[in-house]
C-alpha positions in Angstrom: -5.5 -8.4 -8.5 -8.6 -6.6 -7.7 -11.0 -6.7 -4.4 -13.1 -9.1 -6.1 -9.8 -11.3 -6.6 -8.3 -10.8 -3.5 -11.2 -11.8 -1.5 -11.8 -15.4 -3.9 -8.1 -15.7 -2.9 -8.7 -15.6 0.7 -12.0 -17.8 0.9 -10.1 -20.4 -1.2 -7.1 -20.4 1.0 -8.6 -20.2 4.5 -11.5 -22.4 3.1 -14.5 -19.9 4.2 -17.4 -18.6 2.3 -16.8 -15.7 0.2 -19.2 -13.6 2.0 -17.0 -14.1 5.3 -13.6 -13.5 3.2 -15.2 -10.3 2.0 -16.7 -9.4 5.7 -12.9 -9.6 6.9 -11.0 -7.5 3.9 -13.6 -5.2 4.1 -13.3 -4.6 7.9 -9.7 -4.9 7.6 -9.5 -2.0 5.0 -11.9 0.0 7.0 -9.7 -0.7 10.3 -6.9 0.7 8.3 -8.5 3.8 7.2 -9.5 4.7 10.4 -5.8 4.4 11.4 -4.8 6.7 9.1 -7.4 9.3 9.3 -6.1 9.6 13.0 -2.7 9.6 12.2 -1.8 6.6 13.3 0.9 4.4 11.1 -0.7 1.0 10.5 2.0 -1.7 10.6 2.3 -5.2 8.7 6.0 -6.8 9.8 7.3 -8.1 6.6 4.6 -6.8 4.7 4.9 -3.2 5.2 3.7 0.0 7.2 1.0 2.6 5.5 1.6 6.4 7.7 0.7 9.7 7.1 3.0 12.4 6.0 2.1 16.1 6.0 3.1 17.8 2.7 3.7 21.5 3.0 2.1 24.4 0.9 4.3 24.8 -1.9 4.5 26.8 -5.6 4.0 25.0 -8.7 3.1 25.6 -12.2 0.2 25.2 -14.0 1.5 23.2 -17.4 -0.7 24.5 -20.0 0.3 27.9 -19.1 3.0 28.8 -16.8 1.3 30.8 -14.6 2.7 30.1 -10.7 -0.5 29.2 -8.9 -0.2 27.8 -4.8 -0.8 24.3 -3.7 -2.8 23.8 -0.5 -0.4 22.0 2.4 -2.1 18.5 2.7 -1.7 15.3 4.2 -0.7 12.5 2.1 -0.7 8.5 2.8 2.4 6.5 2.6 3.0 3.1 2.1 7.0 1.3 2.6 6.8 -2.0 1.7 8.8 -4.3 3.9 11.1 -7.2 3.7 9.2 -10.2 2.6 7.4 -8.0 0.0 10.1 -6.5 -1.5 11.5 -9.8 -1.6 8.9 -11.6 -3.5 8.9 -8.5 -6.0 12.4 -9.1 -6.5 13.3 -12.9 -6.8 16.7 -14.2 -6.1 17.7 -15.7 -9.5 20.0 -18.7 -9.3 24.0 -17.5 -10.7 25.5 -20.6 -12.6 28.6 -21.2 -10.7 32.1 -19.7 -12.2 34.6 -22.7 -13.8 38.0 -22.6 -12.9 
């Protein structure tokens, strides 16, 4: 599903226009941006949490040719997905009982 998708989804389902559905993603995803950029850890129950994790300078390789070369520390953005998400990712499927 793409943005376009997503916000024809929500007008259908909350029966507003599609110019208001896309109004609220697109201040939702901005809201959640601006979390992050502060640090903050943005979280969904159920859904899941996106944080911010520091990643340290490290040493790596370049693949072509082997040379070591140093990777700038950086932040990085997270996402765990929670309990009702992970659920509908992973559907129960019904087990056909045993006979005796």
């Amino acid at each position: 599903m793409n943005k376009t998708e997503l916000i024809d989804s929500v007008a259908e389902k909350t029966g507003a226009t599609k110019a208001a559905a896309s109004d609220i993603i697109s201040a939702t995803i901005e809201a959640i941006t601006g979390a992050v950029a502060k640090g903050e850890s943005v979280q969904f129950i159920g859904f899941g949490t996106f944080s911010v994790q520091k990643r340290e300078a490290r040493t790596g390789r370049n693949p072509q040719t082997g040379a070591e070369m140093k990777i700038q520390a950086k932040n990085v953005v997270r996402f765990k997905a929670g309990a009702k998400l992970t659920a509908a990712a992973n559907p129960v499927k019904p087990t056909k009982g045993k006979k005796k």
